[in-house]
C-alpha positions as CSV (number, residue, x, y, z in Angstrom):
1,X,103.0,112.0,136.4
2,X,102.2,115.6,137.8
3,X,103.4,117.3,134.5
4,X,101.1,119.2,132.5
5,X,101.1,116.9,129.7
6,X,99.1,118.4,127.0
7,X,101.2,121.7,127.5
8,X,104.0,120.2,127.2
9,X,102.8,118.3,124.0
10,X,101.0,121.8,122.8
11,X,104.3,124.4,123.3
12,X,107.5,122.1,122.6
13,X,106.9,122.6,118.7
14,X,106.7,126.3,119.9
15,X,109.8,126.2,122.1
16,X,111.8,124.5,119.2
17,X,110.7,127.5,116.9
18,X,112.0,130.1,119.2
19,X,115.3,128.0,119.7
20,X,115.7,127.7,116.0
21,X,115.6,131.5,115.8
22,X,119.2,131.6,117.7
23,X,120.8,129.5,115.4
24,X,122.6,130.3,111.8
25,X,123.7,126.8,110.7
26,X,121.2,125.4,108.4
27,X,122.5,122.2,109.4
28,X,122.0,123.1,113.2
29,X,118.1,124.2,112.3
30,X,117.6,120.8,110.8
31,X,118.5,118.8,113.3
32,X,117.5,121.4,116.3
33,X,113.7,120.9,114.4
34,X,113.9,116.8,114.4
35,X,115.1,116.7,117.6
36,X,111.8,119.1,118.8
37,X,109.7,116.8,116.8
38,X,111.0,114.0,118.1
39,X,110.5,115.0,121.8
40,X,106.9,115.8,120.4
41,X,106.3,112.6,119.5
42,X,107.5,111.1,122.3
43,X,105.3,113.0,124.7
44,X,102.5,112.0,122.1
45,X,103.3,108.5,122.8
46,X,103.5,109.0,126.4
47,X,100.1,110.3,126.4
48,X,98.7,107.1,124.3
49,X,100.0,105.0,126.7
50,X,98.3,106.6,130.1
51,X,95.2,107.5,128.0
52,X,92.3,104.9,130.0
53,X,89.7,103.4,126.8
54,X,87.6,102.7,129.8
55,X,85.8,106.2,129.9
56,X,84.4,109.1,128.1
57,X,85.8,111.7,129.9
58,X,88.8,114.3,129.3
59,X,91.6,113.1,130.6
60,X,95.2,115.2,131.0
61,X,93.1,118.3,131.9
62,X,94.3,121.6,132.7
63,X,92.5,124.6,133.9
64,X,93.7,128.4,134.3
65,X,91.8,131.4,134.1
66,X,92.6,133.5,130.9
67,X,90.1,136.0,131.0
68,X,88.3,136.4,134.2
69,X,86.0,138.6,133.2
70,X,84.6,137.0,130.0
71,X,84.9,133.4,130.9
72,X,87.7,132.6,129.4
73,X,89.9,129.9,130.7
74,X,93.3,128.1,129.3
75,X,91.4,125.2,129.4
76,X,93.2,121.7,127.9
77,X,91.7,118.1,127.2
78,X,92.0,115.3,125.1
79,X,89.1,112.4,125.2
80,X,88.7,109.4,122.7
81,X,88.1,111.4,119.4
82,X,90.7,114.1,120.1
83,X,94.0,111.8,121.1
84,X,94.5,109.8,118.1
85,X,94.9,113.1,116.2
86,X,97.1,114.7,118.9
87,X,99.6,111.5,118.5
88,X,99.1,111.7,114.3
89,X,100.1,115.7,114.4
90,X,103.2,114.7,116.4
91,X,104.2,111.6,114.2
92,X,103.2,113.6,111.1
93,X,105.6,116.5,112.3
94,X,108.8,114.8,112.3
95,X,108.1,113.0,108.7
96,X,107.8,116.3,107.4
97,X,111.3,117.8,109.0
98,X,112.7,114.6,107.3
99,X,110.5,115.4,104.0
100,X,112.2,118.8,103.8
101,X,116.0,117.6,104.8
102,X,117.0,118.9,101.2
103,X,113.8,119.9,99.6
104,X,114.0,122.8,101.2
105,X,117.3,124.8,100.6
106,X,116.7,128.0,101.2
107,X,115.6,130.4,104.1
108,X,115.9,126.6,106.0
109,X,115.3,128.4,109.6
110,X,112.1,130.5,108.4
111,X,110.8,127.1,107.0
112,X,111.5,125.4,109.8
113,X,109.9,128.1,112.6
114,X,106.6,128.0,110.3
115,X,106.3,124.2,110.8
116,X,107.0,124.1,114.2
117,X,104.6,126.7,114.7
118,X,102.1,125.2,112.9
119,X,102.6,122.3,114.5
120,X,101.9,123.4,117.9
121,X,98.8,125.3,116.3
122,X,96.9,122.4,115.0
123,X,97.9,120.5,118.1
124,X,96.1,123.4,120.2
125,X,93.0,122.9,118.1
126,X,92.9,119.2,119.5
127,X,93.5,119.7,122.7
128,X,91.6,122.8,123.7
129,X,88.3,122.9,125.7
130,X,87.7,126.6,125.5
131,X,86.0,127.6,122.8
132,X,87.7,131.0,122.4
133,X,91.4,129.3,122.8
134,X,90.0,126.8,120.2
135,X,89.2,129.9,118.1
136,X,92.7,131.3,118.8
137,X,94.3,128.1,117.9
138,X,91.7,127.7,114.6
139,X,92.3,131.1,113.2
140,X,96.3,131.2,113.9
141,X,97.3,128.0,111.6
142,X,96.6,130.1,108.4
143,X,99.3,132.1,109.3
144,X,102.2,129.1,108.9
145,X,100.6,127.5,106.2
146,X,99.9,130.4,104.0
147,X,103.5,131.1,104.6
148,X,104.4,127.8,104.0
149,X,102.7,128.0,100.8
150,X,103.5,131.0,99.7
151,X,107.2,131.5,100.1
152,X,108.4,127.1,99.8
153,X,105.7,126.6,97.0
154,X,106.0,126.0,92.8
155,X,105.5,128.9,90.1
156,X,101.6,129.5,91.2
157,X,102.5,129.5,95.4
158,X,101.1,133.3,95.5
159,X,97.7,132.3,94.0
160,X,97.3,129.1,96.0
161,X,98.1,130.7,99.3
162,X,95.7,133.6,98.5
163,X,93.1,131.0,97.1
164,X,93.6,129.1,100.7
165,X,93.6,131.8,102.8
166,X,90.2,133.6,101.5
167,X,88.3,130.4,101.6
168,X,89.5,129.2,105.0
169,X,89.0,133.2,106.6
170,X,85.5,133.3,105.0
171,X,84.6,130.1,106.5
172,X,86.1,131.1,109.8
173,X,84.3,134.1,109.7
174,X,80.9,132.6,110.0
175,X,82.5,130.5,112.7
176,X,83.2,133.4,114.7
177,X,79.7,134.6,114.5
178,X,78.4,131.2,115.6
179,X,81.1,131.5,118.4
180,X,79.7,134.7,119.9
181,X,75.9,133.3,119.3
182,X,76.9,130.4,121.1
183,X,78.1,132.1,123.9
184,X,75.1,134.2,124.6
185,X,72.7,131.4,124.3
186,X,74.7,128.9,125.8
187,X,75.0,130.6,129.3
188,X,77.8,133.2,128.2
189,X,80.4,130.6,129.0
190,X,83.1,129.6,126.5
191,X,83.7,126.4,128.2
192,X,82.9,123.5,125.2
193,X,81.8,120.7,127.5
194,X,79.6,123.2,129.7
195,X,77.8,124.3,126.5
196,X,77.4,120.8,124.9
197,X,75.4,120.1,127.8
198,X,72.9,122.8,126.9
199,X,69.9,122.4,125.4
200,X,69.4,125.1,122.7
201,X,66.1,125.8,121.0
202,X,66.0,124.0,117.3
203,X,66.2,127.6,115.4
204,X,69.3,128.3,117.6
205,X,70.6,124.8,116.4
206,X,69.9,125.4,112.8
207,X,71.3,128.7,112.3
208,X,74.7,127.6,114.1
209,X,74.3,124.4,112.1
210,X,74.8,126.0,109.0
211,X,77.4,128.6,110.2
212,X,79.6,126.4,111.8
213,X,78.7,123.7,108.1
214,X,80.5,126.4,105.9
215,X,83.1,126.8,108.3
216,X,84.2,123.1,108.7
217,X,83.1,122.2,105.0
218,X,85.8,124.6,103.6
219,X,88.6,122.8,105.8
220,X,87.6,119.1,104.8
221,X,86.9,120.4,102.0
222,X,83.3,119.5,100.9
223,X,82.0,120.3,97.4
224,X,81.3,122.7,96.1
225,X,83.8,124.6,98.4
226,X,87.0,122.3,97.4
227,X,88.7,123.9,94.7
228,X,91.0,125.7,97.0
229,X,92.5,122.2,97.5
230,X,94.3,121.1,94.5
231,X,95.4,124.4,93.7
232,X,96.9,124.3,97.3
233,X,98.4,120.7,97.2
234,X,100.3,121.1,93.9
235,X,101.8,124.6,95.0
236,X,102.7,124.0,98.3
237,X,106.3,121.8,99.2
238,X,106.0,118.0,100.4
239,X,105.4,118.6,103.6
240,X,103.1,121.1,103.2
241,X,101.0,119.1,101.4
242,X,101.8,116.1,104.3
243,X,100.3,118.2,107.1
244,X,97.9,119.8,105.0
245,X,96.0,116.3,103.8
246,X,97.2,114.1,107.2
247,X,96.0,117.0,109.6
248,X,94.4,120.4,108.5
249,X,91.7,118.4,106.2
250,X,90.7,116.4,109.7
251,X,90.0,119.8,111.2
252,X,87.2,120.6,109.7
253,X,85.8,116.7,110.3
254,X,87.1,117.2,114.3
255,X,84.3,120.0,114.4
256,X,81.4,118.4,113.4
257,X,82.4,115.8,116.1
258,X,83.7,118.2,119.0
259,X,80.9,121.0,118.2
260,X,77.6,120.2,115.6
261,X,76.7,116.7,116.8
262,X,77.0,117.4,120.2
263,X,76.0,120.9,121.2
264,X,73.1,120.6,117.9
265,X,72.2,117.6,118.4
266,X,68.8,118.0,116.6
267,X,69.4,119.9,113.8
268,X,72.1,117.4,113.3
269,X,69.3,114.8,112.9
270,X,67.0,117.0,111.2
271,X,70.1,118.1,108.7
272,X,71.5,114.2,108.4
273,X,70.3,113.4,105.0
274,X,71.5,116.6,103.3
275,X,74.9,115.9,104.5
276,X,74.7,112.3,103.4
277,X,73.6,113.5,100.0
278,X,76.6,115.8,100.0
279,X,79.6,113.1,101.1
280,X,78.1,111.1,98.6
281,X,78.5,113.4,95.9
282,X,82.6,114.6,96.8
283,X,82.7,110.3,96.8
284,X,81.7,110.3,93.5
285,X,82.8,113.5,92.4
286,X,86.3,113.4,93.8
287,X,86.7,109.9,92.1
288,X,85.8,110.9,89.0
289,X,88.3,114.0,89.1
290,X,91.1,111.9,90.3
291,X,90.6,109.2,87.5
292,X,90.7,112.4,85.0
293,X,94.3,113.3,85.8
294,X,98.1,113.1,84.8
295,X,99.8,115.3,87.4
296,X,100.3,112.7,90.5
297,X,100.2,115.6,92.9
298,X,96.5,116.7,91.7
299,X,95.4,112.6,91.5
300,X,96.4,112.4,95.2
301,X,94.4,115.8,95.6
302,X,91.4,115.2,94.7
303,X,91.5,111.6,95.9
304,X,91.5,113.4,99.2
305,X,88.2,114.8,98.7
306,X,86.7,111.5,97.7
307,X,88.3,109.8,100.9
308,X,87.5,112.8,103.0
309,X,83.8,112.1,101.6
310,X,83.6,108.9,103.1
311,X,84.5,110.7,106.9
312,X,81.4,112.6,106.5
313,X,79.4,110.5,105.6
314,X,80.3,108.5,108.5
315,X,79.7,110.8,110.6
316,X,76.6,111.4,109.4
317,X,75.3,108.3,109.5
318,X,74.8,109.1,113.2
319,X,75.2,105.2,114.1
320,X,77.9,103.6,115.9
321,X,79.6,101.6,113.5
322,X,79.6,105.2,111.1
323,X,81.1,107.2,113.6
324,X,84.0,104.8,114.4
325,X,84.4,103.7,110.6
326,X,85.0,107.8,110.5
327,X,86.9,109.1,113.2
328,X,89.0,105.6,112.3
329,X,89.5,106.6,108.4
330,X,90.2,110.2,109.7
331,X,93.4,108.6,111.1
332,X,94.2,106.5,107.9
333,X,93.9,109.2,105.7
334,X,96.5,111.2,107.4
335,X,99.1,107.9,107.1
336,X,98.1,106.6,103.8
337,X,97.6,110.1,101.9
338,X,100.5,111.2,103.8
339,X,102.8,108.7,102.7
340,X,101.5,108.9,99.0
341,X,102.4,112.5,99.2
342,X,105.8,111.7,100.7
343,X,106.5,109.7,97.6
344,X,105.2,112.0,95.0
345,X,107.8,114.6,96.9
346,X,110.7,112.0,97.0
347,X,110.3,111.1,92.9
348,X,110.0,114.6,92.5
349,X,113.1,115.5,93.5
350,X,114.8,113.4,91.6
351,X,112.8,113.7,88.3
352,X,111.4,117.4,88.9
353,X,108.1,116.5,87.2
354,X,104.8,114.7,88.6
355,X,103.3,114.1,85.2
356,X,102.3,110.5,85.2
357,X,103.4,110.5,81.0
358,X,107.0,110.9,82.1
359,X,107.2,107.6,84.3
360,X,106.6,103.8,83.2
361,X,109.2,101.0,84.3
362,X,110.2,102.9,87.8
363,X,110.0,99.2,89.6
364,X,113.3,98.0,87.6
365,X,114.9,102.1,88.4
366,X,113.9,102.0,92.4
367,X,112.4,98.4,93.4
368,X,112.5,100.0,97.1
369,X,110.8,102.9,96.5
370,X,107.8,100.8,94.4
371,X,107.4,98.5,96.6
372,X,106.5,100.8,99.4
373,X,104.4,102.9,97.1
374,X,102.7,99.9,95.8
375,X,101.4,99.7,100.1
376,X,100.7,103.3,100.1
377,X,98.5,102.9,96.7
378,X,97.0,99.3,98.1
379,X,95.9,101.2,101.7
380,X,94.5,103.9,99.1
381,X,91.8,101.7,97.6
382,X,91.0,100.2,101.2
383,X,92.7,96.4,100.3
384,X,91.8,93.8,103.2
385,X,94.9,93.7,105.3
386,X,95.6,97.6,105.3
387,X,94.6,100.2,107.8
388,X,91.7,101.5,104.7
389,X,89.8,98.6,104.9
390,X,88.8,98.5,108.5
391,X,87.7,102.2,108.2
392,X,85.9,102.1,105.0
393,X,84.1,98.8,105.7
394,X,83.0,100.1,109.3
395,X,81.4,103.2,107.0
396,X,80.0,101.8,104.6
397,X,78.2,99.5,107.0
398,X,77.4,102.8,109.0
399,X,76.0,104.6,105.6
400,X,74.2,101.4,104.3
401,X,72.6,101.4,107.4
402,X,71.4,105.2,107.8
403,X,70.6,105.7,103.4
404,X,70.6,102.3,100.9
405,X,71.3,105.2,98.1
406,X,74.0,106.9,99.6
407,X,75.7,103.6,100.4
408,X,75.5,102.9,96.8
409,X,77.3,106.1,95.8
410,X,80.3,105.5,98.1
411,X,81.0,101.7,97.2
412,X,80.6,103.5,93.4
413,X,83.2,105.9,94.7
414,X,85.4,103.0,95.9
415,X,85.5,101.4,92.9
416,X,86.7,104.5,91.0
417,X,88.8,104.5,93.7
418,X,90.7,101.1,92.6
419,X,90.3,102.1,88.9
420,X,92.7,105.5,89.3
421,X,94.8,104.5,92.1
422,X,95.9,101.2,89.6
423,X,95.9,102.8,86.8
424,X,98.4,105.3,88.8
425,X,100.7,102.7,89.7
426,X,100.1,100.9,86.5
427,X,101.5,104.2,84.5
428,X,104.4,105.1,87.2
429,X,105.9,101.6,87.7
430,X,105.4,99.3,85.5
431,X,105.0,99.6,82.0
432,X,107.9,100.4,78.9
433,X,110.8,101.4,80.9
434,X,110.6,105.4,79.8
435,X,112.2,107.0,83.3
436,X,115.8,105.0,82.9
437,X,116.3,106.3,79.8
438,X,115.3,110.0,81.0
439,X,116.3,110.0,84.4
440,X,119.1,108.9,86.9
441,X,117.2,107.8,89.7
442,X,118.7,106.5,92.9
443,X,116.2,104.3,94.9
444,X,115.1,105.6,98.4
445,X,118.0,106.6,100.8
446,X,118.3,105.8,105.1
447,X,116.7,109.4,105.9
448,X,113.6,108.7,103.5
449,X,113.1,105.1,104.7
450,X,112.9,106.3,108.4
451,X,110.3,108.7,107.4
452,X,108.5,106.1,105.3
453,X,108.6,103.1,107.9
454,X,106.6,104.4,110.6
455,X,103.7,105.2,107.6
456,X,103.9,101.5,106.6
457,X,103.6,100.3,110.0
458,X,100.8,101.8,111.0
459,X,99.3,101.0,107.9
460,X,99.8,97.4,108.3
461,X,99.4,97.5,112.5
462,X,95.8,98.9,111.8
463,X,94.9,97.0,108.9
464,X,96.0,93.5,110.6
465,X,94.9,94.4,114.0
466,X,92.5,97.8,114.9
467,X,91.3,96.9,118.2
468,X,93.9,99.0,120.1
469,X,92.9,102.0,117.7
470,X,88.8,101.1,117.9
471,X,89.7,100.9,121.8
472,X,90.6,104.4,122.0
473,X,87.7,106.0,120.2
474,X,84.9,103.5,121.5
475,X,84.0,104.8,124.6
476,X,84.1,108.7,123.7
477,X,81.7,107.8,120.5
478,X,79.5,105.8,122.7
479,X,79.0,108.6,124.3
480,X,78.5,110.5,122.0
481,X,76.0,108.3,120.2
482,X,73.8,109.0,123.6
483,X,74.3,112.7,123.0
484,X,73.4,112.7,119.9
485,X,70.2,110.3,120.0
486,X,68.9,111.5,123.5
487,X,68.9,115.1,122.8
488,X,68.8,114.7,118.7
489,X,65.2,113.3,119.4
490,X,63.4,115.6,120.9
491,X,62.7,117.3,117.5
């Protein structure tokens, strides 16, 4: 089309912000914010439709020197791996304008400019092919969320956000350092597809390896660096936690793909098992902490870093049916955990408490509102017919495959899985009817359902029929398979 697509998707979050900022109507912010969302999503869409699944290179690129004398170039790009999570952002983003329509009710505008911002943040991290804009990009989303976090959150918002903020800096950190060794033994270039075509010397690879490992493990988050996460969930407003589980988490799983398996490819081989060992143990471990709790928000939580288990371990299967089970269940996560935390939000609202003692007969109080959560809470545990399944089945093939033992641990991990998420729904909906007799609960109104019926398509759309999705990613994880295995063997 001629139009610089990816800047366009990138900045109109952005321009929306600095609109917003002219504007004293609450009102007028609210809808000025859907409508840049909205836009967002379109050009999102736009993009999905022109991207070709025939190859494995970038497509929308743009180029324009930054920093001459460094290397550094605005450099934009979005191949198989990267656009599925450039179209989730945008979706994600106008859910959580709807999310906050009356959630949030005060300082509406400041709100409103920090999710926009952050919006067009995470969608930089996507797109960009410069490792120092990437950086730029990586580094600036703490600034929104902790805000986010830390004005809009509960009673313990100031700890969380600190809590968030120190693990995510320390980790990016390290990342810097690996940054700057990069650049000097990669050819002093910043440019990511220039240096994933290097070949670096193993003890390069390892030491980066485990740099840019603390870095990304903090954002998935990977035990033992997860505890930032619950704390983080249950402080921070619905759509805080909706972009925090459907997006932010998937950063951390987008640089293992974008940055350790390709540009270290051997110590990505050499490393494999360890980081098997690892998903397998937030499977378990996150299951076993979800099925321990009564607050819905923190059940979700730490269900997140049981799911988010089964991405790693997918990718580190280093196989093909691994990798797309992965980058595929990267996707579902951010509808189906999204969704659930949409719905903890929306009963929240009307009940102001999320402990799972409170609720029992909801189904006769809000049939609507149960039956869609009963979709969310089926996708959870990966039920045939929802988006879960497809993913999870493609990695567990994938981890069976690479490690029997490890594959044991995650089917162990769905099963706990099923046992909390039913025992959830079991408590919430059905059950002696406790919340009519508390509560006056009105069932789901026209603003939630639009925010809840794009989440239940896409659930259903991949679960019934993936091959558009598995078409997008195939080609750019083909490639990298080669990557990976041509390089990856030399050690």
């Amino acid at each position: 089309m001629g139009l610089p697509l990816l800047s366009l998707i990138v900045f109109t979050p952005a321009v929306g912000a600095t609109v917003l900022m002219f504007l004293r109507s609450d009102n007028a912010v609210r809808w000025t914010a859907l409508g840049a969302t909205l836009l967002d999503l379109a050009l999102g869409i736009a993009m999905l439709t022109s991207f070709d699944t025939t190859t494995h290179v970038m497509q929308f690129t743009e180029t324009h020197p930054w920093v001459p004398a460094l290397g550094i170039t605005y450099a934009l790009g979005v191949d198989g791996i990267s656009a599925l999570f450039v179209f989730l952002t945008a979706l994600l983003g106008s859910i959580c304008v709807l999310a906050s329509w009356v959630a949030i009710d005060r300082k509406v505008k400041e709100f409103m400019v920090s999710l926009l911002v952050m919006q067009a943040l995470m969608l930089g991290v996507f797109c960009a092919l410069d490792l120092f804009l990437f950086y730029v990009f990586w580094e600036a989303m703490l600034i929104p969320m902790y805000l986010i976090i830390g004005v809009w959150g509960g009673e313990g918002r100031v700890y969380a956000a600190f809590k968030f903020f120190l693990y995510t800096l320390a980790g990016s950190v390290l990342f810097l350092i690996g940054v700057i060794v990069l650049y000097f033994n990669g050819g002093e270039t910043f440019d990511i597809l220039a240096l994933t075509a290097q070949d670096l010397p193993f003890r390069i690879q390892s030491w980066l390896f485990f740099a840019f490992l603390v870095a990304f493990a903090v954002k998935v988050p990977m035990v033992p660096v997860h505890t930032w996460l619950p704390d983080a969930h249950v402080q921070a407003p619905t759509a805080g936690s909706i972009i925090l589980a459907g997006v932010l988490l998937k950063m951390g799983a987008y640089g293992f793909l974008r940055f350790s398996l390709p540009m270290l490819p051997q110590a990505s081989v050499y490393y494999s098992t360890l980081m098997l060992a690892l998903s397998a143990l937030a499977i378990v471990y996150g299951g076993l902490l979800a099925l321990a709790q009564d607050d819905l928000k923190k059940l979700v939580a730490y269900s997140s870093i049981s799911h988010m288990g089964f991405v790693t371990l997918g990718i580190f299967a280093l196989n093909l049916r691994g990798l797309e089970g992965a980058i595929l269940q990267m996707f579902n996560h951010g509808v189906t955990t999204g969704a659930l935390f949409l719905f903890v939000g929306l009963i929240y609202e009307r009940t102001h408490t999320r402990s799972m003692a409170d609720y029992g007969g909801l189904m006769k109080a809000a049939p609507v509102y149960t039956a869609f959560l009963a979709l969310f809470t089926l996708s959870s545990m990966a039920l045939p017919g929802t988006n879960s399944f497809v993913g999870e089945l493609l990695v567990l093939s994938g981890g069976f495959a690479a490690n029997l033992m490890v594959g044991t641990a995650a089917v162990l991990g769905a099963l706990l899985g099923a046992a909390y998420l039913l025992g959830m729904y079991g408590k919430v909906a059905l059950g002696p009817d406790r919340v009519n007799a508390r509560f006056n609960i009105s069932d789901v109104n026209a603003r939630e359902m639009v925010a809840i019926l794009p989440l239940a398509l896409f659930v259903l759309w991949v679960g019934l029929y993936p091959k558009p999705f598995l078409g997008i990613i195939d080609a750019s994880v083909q490639h990298l398979m080669v990557q990976v295995h041509g390089k990856g063997s030399g050690q």
